[in-house]
Backbone bond lengths (Angstrom), bond angles and torsions (degrees), N, CA, C in turn:
res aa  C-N    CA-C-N  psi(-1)  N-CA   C-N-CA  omega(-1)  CA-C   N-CA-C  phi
1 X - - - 1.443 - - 1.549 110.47 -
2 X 1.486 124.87 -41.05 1.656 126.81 -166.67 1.662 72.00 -74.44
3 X 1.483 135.62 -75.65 0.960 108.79 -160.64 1.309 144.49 -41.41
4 X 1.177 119.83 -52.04 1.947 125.89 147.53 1.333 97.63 -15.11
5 X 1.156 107.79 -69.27 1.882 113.11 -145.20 1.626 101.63 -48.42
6 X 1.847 102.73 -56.04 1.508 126.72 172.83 1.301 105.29 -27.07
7 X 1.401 124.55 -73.45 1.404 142.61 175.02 1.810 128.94 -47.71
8 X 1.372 92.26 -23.25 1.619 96.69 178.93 1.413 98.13 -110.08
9 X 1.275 131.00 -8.63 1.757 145.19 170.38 2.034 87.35 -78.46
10 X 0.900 120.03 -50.62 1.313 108.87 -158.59 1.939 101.59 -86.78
11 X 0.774 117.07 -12.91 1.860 124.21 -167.84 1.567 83.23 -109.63
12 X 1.571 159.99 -40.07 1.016 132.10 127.55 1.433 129.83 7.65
13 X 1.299 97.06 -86.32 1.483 118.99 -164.02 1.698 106.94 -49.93
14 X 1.696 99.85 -29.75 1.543 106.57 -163.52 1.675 100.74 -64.02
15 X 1.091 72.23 -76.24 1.701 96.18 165.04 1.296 120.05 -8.97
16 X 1.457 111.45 -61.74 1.394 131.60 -173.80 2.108 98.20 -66.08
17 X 1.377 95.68 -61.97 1.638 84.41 176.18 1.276 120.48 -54.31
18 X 1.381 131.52 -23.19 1.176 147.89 -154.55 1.887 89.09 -72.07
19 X 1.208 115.91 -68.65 1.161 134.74 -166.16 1.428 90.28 -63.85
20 X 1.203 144.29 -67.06 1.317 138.69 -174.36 1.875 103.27 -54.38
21 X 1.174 109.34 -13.44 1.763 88.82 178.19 1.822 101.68 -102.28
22 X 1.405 116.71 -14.04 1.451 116.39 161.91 1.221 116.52 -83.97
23 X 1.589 128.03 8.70 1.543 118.54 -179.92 1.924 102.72 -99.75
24 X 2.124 81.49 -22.02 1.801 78.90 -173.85 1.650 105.07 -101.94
25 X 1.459 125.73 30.15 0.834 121.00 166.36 1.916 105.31 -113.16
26 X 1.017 120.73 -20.21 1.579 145.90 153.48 1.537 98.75 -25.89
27 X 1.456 88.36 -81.26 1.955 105.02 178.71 1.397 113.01 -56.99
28 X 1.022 130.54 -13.96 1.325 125.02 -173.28 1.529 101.49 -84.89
29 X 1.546 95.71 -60.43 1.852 99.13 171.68 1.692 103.37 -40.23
30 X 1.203 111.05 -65.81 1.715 113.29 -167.24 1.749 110.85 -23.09
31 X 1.318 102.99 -44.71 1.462 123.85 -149.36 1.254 88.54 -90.77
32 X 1.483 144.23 -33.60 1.375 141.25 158.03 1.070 119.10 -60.41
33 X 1.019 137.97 -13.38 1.551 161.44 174.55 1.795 107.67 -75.41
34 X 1.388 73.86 -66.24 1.855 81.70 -165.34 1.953 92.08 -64.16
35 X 1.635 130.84 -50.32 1.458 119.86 -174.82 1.607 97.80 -53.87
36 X 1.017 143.34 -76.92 1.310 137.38 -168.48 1.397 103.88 -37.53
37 X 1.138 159.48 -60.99 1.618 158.50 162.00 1.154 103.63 -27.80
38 X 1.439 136.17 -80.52 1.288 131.16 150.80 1.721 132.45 -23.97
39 X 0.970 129.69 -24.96 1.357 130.14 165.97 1.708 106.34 -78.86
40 X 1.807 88.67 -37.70 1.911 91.20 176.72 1.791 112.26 -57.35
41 X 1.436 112.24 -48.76 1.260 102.59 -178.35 1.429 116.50 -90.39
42 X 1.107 114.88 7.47 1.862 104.92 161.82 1.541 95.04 -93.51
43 X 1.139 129.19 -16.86 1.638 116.72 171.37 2.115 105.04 -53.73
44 X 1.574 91.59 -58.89 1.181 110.64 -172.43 1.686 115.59 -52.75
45 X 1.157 130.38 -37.54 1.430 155.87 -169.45 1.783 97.26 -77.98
46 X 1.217 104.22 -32.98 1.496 108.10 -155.96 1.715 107.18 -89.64
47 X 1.439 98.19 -26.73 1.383 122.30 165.95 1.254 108.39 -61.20
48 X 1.508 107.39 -75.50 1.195 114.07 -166.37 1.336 108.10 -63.29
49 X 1.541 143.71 -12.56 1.211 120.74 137.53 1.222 149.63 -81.26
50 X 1.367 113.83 -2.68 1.452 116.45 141.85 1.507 127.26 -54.81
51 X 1.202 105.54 -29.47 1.686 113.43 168.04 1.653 117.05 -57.11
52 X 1.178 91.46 -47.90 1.712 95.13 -171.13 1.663 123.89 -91.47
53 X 1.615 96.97 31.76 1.905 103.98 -162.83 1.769 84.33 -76.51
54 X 1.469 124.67 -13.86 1.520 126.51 -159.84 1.627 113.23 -62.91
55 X 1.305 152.68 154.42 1.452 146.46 -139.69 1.698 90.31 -72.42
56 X 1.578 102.75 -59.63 1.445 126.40 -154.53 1.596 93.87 -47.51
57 X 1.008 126.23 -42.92 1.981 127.78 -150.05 1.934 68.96 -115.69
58 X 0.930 122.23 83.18 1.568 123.79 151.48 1.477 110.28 -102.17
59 X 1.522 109.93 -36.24 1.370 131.98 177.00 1.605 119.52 -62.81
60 X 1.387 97.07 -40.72 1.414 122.72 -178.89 1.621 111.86 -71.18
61 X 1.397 110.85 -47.11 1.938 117.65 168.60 1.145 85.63 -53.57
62 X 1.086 122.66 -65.37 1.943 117.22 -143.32 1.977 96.44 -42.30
63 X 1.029 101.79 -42.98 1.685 113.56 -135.31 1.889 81.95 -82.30
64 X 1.360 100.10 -42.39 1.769 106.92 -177.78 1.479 108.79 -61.25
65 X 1.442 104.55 -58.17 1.727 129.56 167.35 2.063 101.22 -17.56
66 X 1.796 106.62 -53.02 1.450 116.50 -145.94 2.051 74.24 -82.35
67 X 1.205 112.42 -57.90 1.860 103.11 -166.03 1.349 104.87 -66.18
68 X 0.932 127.27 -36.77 1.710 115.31 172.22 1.211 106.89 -47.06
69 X 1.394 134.72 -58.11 1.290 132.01 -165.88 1.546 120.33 -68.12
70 X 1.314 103.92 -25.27 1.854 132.64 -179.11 1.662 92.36 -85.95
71 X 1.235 152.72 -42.57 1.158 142.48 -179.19 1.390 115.01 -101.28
72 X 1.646 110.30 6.04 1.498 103.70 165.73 1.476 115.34 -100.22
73 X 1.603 97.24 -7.39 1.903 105.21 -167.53 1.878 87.41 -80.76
74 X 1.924 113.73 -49.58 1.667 120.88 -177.25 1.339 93.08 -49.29
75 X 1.213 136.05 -32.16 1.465 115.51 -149.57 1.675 111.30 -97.97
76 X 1.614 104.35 -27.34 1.419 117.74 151.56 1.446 126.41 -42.18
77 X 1.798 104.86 -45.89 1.243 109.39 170.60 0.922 126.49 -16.38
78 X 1.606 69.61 -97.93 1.899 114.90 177.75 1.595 120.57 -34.45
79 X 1.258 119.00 -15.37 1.072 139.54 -178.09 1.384 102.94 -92.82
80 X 1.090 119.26 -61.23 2.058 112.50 -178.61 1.253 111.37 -62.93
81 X 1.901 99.88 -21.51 1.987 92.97 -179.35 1.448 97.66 -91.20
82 X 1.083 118.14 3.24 1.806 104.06 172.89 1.728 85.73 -88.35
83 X 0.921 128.22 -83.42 1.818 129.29 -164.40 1.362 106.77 -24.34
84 X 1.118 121.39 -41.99 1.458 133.62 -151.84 2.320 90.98 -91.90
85 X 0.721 91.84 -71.19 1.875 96.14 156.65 1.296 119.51 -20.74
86 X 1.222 96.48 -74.36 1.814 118.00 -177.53 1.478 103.47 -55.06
87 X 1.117 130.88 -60.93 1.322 146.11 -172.33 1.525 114.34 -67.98
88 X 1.369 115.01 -22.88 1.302 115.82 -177.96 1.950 90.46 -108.15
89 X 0.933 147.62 -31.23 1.248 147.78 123.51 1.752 117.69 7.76
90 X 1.387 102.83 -73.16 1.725 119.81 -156.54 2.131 75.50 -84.68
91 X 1.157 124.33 -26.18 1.455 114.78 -165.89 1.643 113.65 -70.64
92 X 1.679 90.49 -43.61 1.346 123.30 167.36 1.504 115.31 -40.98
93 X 1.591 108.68 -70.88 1.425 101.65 -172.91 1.823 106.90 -77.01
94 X 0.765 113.63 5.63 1.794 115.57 -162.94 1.942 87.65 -84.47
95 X 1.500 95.35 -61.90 1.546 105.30 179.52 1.847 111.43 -54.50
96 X 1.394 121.09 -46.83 1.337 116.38 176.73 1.442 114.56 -54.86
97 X 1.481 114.96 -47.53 1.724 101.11 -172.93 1.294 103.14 -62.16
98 X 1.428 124.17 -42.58 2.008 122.81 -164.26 1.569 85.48 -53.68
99 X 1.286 129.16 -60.88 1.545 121.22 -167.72 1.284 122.18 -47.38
100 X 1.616 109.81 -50.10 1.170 119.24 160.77 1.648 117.40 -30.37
101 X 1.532 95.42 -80.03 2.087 100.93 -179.28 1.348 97.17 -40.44
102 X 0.949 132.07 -83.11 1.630 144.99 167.90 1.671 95.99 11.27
103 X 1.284 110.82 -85.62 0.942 122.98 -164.90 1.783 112.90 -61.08
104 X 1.423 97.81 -53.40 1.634 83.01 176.50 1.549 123.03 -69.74
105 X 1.416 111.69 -17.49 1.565 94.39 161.45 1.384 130.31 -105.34
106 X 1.321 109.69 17.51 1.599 108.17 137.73 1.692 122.91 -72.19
107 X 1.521 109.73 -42.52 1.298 97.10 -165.80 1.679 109.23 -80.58
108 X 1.619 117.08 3.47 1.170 125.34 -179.67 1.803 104.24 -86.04
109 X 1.369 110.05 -32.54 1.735 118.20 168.62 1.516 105.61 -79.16
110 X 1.022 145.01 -15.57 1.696 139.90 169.41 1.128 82.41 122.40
111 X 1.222 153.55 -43.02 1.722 142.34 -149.63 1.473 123.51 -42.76
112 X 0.998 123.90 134.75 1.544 135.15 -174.01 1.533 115.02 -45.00
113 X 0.872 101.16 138.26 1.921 104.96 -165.41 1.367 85.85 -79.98
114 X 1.113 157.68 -21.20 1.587 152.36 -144.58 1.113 101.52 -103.92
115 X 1.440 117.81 -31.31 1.527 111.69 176.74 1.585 111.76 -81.90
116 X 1.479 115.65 -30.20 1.751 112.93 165.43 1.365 115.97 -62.50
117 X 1.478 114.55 -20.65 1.343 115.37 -159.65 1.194 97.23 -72.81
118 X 1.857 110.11 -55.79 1.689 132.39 -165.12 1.961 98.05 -51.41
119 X 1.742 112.70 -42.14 1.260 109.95 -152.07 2.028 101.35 -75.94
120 X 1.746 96.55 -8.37 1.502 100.17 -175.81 1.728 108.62 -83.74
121 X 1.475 101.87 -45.47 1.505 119.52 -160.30 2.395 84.80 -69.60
122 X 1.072 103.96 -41.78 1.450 102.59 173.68 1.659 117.04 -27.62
123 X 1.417 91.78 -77.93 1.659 129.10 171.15 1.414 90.80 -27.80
124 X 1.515 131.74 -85.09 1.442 148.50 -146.87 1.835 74.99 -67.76
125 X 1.099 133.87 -109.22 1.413 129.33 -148.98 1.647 114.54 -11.86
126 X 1.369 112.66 -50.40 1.665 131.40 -173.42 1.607 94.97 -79.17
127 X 1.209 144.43 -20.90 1.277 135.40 137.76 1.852 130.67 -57.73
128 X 1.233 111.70 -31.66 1.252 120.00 -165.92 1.997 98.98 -84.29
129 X 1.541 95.17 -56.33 1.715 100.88 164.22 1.706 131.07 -37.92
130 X 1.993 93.70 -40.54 1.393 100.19 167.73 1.453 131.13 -76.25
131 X 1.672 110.32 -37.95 1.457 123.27 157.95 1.508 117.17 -45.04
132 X 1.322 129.43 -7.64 1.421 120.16 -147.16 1.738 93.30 -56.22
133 X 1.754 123.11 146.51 1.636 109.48 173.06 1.208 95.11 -86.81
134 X 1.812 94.04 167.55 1.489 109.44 161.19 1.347 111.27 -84.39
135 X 1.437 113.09 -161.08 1.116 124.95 -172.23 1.525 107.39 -121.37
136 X 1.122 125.17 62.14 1.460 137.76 -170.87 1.812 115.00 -39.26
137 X 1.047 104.59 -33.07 1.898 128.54 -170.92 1.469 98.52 -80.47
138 X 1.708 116.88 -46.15 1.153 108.58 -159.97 1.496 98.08 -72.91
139 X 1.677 114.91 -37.72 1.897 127.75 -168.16 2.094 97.37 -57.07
140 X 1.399 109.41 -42.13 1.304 97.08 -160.94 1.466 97.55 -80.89
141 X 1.690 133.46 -29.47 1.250 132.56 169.37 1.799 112.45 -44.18
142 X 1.435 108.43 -47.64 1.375 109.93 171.82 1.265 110.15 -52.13
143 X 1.202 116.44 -80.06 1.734 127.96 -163.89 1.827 102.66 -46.74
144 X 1.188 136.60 -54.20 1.056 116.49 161.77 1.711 133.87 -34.27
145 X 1.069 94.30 -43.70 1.568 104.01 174.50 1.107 116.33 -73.36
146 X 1.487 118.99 -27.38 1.497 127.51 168.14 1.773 99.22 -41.19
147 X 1.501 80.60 -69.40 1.866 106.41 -161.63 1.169 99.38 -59.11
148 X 0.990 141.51 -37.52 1.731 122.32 167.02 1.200 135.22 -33.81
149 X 2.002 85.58 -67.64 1.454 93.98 171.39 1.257 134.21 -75.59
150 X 1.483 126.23 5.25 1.422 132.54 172.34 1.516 104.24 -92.55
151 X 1.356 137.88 -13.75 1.097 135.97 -175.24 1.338 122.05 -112.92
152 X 1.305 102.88 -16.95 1.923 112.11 141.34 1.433 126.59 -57.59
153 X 1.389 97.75 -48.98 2.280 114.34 169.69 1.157 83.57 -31.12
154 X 1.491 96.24 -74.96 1.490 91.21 -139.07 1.731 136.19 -67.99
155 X 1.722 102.41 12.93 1.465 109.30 177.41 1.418 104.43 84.25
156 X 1.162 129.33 -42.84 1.930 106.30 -166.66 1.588 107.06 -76.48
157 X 1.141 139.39 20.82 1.379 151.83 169.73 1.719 127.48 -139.28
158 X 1.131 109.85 127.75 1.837 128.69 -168.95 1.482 110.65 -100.89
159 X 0.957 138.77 102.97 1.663 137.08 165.35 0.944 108.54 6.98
160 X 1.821 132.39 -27.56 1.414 113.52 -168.97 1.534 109.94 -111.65
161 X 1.286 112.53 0.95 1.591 113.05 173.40 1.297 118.59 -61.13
162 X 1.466 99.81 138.61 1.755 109.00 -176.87 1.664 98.89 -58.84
163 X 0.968 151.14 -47.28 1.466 139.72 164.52 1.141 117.20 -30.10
164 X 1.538 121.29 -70.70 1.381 117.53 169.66 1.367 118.47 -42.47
165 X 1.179 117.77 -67.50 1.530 131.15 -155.21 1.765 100.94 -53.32
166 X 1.643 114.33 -48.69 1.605 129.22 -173.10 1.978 94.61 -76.64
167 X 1.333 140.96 -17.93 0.993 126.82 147.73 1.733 131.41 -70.48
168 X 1.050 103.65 -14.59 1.750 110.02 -159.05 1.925 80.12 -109.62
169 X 1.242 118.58 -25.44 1.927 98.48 171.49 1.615 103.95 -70.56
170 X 1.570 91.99 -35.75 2.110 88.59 -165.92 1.805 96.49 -68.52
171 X 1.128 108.55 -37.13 1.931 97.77 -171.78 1.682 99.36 -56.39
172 X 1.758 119.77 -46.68 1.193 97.08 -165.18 1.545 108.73 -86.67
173 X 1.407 113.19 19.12 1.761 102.76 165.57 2.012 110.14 100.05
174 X 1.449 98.63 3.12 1.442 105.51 -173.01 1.930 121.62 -80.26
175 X 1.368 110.59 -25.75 1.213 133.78 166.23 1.640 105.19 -123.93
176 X 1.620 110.03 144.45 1.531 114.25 150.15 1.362 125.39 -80.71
């Protein structure tokens, strides 16, 4: 009977990781989702600045010129956090099956399910440390502030230009 119990305690547990390696393969899609949307609107952005190369909208490039460059740095991101996902993903399930074997051929030698359990819950901690997120809000708060202040240097912008002013709300976190 403890043995059963052992055995349906340990096919549990699988289970349970099982679902935790389809929630982080879920997110991975998500995040492929969201870069493809983003490639859609730098398509769109990229257009619409070809539209405005005309004298009159000179003002208008500039301002397109500044979000193109701000949604090509997000879109870079989004891109290293997909690799970085994916890769910690394929690491993920690589480490779950060894636990798995692990585990079923201990409990096939009599060995204590607690020690497969400990060698799984191990695995997941040294995954969770590697997952740690960034701080995506704080990176685009920077880079705005970057872009401010490089576009003040350079003289074609005054403290009071709507460029400046709509960059210096996004650095301090007031618009996304």
């Amino acid at each position: 009977e403890v043995a059963r119990r052992a055995q349906r305690d340990a096919e549990h547990r699988i289970q349970m990781e099982r679902e935790k390696a389809e929630s982080s393969v879920k997110r991975v899609e998500a995040l492929e989702k969201e870069l493809a949307e983003r490639d859609r609107q730098m398509a769109d952005l990229r257009a619409r600045l070809e539209e405005a190369t005309r004298p009159e909208h000179f003002q208008k490039a500039a301002n397109l010129q500044v979000q193109l460059e701000l949604r090509t740095a997000e879109l870079n991101d989004a891109r290293d956090r997909a690799s970085v996902l994916s890769k910690s993903r394929d690491y993920f399930k690589k480490c779950f099956r060894e636990a798995c074997a692990r585990n079923r051929a201990q409990l096939g030698r009599g060995d204590t399910t607690a020690s497969a359990v400990a060698e799984i819950s191990e695995c997941l901690r040294d995954l969770q440390g590697q997952l740690a997120p960034e701080e995506p809000q704080q990176w685009f708060n920077n880079e705005a502030a970057e872009e401010r202040r490089r576009l003040l240097a350079s003289g074609l912008y005054g403290e009071h230009d709507r460029v400046i002013l709509a960059l210096q709300a996004q650095a301090q976190g007031l618009t996304a």
